[in-house]
N, C-alpha and C positions, 0 to 999 in steps of 0.2 A: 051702595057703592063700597067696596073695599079697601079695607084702611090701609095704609103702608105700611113694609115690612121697618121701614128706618124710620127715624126721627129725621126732618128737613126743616132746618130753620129758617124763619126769614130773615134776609138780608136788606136792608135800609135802601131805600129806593137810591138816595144819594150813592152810598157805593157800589150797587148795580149799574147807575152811569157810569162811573171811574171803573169799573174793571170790563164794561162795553168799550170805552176811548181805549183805554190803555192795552186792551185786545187785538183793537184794532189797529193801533200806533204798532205794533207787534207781528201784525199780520198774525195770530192764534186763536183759535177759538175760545169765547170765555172761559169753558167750562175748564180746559188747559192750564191757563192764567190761574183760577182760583186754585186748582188743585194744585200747582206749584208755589204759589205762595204760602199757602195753608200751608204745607210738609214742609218747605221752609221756616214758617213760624212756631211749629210748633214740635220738630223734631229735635228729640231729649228732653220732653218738656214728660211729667210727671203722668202726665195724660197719653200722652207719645207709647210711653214705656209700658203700662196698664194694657191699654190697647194692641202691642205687640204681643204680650203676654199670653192675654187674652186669644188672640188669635192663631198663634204656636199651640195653646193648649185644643184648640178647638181643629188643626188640621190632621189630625190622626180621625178624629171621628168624621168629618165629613171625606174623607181620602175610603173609610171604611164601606160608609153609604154609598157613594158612588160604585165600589165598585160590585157593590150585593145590586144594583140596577142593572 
């Protein structure tokens, strides 16, 4: 079996319920729900900023690859 390209943390079975209810309460798909939370929680955070960084530096080289395909 092949391993993943990302790290996928596990989430605590308890807040898997609350972001099922609170999805639902919402009418949105969990997946919606957490990613809006998360970028909420953690936008300007030290982590945030790294990770933009990070990713800025990295789209000239994959903008490159694409277009040598």
């Amino acid at each position: 079996m092949a391993r993943p390209l990302h790290y996928s943390p596990q989430i605590s079975r308890f807040l898997v319920s609350v972001l099922y209810h609170e999805a639902k309460h919402r009418k949105i798909p969990m997946t919606k729900l957490t990613d809006d939370l998360l970028a909420q929680a953690l936008q300007g955070t030290a982590g945030w900023t790294t990770a933009t960084t990070l990713r800025l530096a990295e789209a000239p080289q994959k903008e490159v690859l694409s277009k040598a395909a």
